[in-house]
Backbone as CSV, one residue per row, in Angstrom:
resi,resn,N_x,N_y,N_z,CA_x,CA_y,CA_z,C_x,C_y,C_z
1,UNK,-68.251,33.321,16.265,-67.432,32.490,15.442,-66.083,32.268,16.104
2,UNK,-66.045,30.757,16.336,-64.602,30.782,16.566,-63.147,30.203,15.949
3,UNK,-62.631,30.670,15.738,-61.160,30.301,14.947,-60.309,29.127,15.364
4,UNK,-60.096,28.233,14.380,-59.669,26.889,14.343,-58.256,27.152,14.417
5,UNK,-58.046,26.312,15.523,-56.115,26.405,15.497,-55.738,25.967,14.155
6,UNK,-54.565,26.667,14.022,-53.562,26.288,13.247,-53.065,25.056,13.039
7,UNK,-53.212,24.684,11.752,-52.150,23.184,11.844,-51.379,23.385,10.867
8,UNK,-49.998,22.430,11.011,-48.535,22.623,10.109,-48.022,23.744,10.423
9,UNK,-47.149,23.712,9.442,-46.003,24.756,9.406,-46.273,25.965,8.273
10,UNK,-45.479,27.088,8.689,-45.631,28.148,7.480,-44.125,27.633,6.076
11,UNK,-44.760,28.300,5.577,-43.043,27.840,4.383,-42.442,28.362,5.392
12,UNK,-42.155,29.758,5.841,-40.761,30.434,6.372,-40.132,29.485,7.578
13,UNK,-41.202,28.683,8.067,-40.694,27.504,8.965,-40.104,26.165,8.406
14,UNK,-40.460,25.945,7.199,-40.016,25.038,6.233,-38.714,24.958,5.195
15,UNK,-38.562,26.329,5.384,-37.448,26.725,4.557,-36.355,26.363,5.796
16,UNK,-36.565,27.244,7.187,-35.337,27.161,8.069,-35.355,25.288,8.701
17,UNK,-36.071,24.663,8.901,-35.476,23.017,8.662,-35.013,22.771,7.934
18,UNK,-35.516,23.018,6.781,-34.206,22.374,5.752,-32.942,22.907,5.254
19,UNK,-32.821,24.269,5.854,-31.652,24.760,5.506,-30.906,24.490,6.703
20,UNK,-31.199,24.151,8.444,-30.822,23.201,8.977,-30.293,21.919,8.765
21,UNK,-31.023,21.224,8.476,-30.832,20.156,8.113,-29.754,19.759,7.111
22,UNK,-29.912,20.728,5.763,-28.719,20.986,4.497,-27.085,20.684,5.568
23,UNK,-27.514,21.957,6.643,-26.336,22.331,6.939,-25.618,21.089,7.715
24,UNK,-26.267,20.801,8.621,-26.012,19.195,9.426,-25.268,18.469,8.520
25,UNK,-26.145,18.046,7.483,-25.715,17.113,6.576,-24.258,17.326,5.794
26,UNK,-23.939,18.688,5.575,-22.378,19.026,4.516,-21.479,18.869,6.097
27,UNK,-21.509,18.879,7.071,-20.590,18.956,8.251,-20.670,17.204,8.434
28,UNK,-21.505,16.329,7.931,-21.537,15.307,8.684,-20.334,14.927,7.044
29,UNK,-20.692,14.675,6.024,-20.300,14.173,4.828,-18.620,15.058,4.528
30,UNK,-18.566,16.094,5.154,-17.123,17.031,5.229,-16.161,16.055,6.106
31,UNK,-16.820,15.243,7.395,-15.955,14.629,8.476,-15.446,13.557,7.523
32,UNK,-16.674,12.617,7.270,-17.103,11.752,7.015,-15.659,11.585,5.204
33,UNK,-15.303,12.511,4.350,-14.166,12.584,3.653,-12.874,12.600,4.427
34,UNK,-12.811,12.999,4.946,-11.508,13.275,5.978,-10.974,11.601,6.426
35,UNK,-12.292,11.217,7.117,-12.320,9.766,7.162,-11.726,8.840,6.059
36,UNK,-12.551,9.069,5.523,-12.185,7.836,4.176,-10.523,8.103,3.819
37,UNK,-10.495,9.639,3.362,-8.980,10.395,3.232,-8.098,9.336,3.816
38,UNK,-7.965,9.421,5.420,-7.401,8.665,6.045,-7.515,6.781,5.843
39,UNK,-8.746,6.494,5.756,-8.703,4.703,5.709,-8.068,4.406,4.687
40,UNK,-7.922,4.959,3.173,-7.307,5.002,2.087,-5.989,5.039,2.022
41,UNK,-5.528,6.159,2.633,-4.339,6.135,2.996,-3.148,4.581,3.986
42,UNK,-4.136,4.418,5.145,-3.462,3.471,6.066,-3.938,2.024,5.078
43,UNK,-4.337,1.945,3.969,-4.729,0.635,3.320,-3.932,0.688,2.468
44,UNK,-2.880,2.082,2.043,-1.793,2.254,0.874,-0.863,1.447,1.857
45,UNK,-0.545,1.932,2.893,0.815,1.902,3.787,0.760,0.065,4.672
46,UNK,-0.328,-0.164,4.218,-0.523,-1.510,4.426,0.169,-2.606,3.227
47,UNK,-0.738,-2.445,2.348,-0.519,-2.918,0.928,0.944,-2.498,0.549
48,UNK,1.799,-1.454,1.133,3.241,-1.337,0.802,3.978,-2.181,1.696
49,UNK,3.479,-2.798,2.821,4.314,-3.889,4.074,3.891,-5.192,3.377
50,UNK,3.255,-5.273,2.611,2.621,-6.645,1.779,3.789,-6.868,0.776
51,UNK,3.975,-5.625,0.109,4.754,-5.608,-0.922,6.059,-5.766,-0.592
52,UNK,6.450,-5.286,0.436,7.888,-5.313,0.778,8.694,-6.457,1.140
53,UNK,7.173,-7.293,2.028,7.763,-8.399,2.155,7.825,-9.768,1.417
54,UNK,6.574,-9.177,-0.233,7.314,-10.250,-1.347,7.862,-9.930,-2.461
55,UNK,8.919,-8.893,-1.553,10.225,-7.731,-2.041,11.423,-8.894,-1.670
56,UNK,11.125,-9.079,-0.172,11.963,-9.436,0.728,12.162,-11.275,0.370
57,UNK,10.543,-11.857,0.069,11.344,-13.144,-0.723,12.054,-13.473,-2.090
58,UNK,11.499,-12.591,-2.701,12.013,-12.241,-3.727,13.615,-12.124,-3.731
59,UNK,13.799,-11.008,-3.170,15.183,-10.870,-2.347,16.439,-12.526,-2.294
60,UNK,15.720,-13.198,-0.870,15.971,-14.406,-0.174,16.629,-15.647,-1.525
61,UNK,15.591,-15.672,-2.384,15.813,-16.795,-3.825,16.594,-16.260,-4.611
62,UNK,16.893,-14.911,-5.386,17.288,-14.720,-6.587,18.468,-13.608,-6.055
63,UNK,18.802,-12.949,-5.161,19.603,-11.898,-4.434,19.435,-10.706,-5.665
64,UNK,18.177,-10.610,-5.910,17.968,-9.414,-6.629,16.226,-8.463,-6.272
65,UNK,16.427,-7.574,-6.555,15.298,-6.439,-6.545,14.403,-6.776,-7.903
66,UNK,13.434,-5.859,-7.437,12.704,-5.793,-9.022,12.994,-5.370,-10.301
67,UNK,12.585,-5.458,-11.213,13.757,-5.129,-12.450,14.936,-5.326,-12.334
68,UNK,15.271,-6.989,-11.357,16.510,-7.828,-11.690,17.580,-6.466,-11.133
69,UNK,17.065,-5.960,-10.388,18.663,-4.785,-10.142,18.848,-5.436,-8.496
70,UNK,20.687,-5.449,-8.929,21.460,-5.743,-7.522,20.974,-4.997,-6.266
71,UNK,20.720,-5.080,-4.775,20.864,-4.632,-3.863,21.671,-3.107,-3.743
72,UNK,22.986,-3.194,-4.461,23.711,-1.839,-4.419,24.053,-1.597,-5.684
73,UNK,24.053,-0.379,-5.574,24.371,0.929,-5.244,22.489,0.861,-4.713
74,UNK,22.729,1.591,-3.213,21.323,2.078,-2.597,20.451,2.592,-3.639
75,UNK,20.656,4.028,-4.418,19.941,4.527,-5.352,20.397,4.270,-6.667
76,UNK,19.561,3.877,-7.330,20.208,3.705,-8.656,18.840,4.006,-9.970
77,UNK,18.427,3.331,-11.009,17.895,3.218,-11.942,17.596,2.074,-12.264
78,UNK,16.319,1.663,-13.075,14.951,1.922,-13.511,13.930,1.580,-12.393
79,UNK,12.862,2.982,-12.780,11.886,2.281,-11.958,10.638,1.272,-12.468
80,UNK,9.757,0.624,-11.675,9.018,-0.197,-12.712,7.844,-0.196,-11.735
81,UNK,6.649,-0.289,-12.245,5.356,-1.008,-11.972,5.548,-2.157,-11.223
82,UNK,5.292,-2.380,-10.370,5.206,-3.601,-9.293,4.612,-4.865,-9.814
83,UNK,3.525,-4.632,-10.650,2.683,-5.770,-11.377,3.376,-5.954,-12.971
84,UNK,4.486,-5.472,-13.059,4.816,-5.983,-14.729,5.673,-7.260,-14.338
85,UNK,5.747,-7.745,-15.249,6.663,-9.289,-14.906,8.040,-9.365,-14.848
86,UNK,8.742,-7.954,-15.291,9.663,-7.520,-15.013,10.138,-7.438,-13.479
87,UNK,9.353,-7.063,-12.520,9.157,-7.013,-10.978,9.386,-8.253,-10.518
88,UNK,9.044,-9.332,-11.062,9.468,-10.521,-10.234,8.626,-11.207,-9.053
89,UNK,7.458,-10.426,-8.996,6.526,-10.323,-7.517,5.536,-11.596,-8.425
90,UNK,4.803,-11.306,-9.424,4.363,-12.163,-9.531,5.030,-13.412,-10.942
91,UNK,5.066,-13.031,-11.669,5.492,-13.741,-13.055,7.288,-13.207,-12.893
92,UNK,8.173,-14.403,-13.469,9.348,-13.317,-14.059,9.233,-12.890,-15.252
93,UNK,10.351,-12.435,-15.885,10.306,-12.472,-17.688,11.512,-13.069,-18.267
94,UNK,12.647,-13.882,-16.657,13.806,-15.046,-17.112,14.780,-14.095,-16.770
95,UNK,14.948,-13.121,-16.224,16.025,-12.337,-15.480,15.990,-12.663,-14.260
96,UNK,15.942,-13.580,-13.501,16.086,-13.924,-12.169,16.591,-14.821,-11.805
97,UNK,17.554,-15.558,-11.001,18.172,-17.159,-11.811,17.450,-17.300,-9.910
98,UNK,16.921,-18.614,-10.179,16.548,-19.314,-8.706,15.298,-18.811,-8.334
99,UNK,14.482,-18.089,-9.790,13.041,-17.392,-8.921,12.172,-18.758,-8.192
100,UNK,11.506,-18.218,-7.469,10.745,-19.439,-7.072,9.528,-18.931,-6.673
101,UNK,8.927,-18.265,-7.501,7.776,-17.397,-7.031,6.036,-18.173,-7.534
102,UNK,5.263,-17.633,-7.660,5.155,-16.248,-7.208,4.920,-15.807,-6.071
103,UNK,5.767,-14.344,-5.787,5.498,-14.111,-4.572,4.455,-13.010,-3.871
104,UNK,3.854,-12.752,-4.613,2.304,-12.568,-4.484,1.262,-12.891,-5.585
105,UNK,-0.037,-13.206,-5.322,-0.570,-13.963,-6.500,-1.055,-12.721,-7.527
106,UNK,-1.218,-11.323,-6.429,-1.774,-10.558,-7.455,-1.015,-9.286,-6.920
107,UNK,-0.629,-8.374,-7.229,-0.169,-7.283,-6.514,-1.140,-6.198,-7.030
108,UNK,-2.196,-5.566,-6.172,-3.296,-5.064,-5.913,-3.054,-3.155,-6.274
109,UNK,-4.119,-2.817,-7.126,-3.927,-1.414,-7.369,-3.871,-0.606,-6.057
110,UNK,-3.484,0.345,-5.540,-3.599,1.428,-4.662,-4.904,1.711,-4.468
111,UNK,-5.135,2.371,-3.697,-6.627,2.913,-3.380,-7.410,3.214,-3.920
112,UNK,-6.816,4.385,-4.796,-6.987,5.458,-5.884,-7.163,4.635,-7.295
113,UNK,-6.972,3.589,-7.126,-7.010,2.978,-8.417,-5.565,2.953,-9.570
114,UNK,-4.467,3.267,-8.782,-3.260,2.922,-9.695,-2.260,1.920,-9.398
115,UNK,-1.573,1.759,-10.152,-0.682,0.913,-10.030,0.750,0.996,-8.878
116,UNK,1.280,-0.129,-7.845,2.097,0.737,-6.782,3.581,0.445,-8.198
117,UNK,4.487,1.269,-7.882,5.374,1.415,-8.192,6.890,1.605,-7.301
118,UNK,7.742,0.809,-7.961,9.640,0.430,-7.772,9.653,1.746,-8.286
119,UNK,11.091,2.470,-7.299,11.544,3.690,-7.605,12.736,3.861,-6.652
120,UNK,14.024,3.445,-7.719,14.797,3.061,-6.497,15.732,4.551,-6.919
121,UNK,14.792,5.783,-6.776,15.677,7.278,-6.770,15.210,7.996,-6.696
122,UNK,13.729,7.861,-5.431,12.910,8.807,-5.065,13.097,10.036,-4.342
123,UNK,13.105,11.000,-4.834,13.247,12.158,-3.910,11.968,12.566,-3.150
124,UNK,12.584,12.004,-1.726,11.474,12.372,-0.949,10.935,13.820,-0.645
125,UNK,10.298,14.451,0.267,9.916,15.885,0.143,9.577,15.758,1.538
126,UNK,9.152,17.365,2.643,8.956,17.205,3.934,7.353,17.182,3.330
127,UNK,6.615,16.812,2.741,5.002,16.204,2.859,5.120,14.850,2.313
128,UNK,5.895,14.177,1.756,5.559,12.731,1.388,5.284,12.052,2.561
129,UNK,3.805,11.544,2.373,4.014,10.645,3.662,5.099,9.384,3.613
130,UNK,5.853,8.957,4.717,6.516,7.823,4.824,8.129,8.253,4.935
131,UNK,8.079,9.268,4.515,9.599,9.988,4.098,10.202,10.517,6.114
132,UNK,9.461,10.436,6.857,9.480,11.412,7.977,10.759,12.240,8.217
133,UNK,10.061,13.458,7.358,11.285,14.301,7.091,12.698,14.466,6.813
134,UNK,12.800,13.658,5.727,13.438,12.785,4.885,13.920,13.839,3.677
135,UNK,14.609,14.800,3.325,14.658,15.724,1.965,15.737,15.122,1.280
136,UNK,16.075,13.885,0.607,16.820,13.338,-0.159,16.134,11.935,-0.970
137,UNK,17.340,11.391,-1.656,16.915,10.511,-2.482,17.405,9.001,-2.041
138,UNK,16.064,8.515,-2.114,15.994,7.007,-1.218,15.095,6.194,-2.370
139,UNK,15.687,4.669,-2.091,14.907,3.560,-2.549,13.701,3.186,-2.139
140,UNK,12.329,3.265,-2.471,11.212,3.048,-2.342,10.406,2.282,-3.247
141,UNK,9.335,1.814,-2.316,8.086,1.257,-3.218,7.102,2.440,-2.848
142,UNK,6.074,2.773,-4.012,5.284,3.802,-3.545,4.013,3.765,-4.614
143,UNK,2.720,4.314,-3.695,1.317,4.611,-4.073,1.698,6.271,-4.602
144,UNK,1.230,6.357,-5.607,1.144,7.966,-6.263,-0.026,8.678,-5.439
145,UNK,-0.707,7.815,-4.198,-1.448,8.937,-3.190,-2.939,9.580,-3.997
146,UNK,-3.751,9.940,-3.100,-4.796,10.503,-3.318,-5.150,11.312,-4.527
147,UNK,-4.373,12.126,-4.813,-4.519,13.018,-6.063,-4.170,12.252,-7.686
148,UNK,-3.500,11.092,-7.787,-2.773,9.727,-8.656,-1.926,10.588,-9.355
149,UNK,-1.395,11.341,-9.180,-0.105,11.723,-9.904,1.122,11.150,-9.250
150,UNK,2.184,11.278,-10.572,3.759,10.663,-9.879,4.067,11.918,-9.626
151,UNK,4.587,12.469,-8.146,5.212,13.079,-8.228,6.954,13.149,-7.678
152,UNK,7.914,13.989,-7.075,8.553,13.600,-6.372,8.644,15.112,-5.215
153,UNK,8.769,14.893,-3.960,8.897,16.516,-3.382,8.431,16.512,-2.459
154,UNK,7.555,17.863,-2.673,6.440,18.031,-1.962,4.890,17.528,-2.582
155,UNK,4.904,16.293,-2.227,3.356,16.249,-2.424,3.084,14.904,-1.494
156,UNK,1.588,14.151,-2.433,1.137,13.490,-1.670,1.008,12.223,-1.753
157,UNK,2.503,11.489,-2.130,2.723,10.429,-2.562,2.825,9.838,-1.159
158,UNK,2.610,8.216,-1.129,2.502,7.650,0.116,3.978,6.150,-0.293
159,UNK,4.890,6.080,0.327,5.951,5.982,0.145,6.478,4.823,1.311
160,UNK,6.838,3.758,1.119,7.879,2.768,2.372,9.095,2.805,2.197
161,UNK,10.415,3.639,2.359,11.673,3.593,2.583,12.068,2.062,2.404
162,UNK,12.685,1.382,1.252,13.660,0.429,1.400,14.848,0.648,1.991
163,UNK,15.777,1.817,1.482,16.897,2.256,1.647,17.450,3.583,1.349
164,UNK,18.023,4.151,2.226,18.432,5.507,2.253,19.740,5.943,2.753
165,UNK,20.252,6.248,1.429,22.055,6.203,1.505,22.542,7.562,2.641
């Protein structure tokens, strides 16, 4: 009598591919966050050079900021939502004399899904991105960053310097 080779695999060979394989896969999808982390980010800091510069016409027609506030004092008060009509970017609300807008048709949520926000008395922090090591209080437009909280400090708000007294 003679004995027929073997065909397939044993489980104990079945178990170690796929716990291979498992493992491949959490190292590929671990990079693969890091990634996105980052494209998210450089699409905030994009969308804030968009903003700035229909900051900047805004500016040019009415010689005012969003929420109708003068150029100076560098830091001052209120901050506002970029998309309220108060902002001036797209709609006014008749605080602007000479608007001639709109100067963007839509001003676009952040990555994360929030709203960018005027904050002309941000205290930057040595992790805000945009701040580059920056520990005081400056005029900004800013994404509340990956985690969507406002914060001010240390965290992970993503931030474009208007002005810094």
């Amino acid at each position: 009598m003679s004995s027929l080779p073997r065909k397939g695999f044993t489980l104990i060979e079945l178990l170690v591919v796929i716990s291979i394989i498992g493992l491949l896969s959490s190292i590929v999808f671990a990079s693969l966050d890091g990634a996105r982390k980052k494209a998210r980010i450089a699409k905030a800091q994009t969308e804030l050079n968009q903003i700035h510069l229909a900051m900047e016409l805004l500016f040019d027609d009415t010689g005012l900021l969003p929420r109708a506030l003068p150029p100076s004092p560098c830091v001052q008060n209120p901050e506002i939502y970029l998309n309220d009509s108060r902002a001036g970017l797209q709609s006014t609300d008749g605080s602007f004399p000479n608007w001639n807008g709109p100067y963007m048709t839509n001003v676009p949520l952040d990555p994360w899904g929030k709203n960018y926000w005027f904050d002309p008395d941000y205290t930057c922090g040595a992790t805000t991105i945009g701040c580059q090591g920056l520990t005081k209080t400056v005029r900004v437009i800013q994404s509340h960053g990956p985690n969507k909280a406002w914060e001010y400090g240390n965290s992970d708000d993503i931030v474009l310097i208007l002005c810094a007294p």
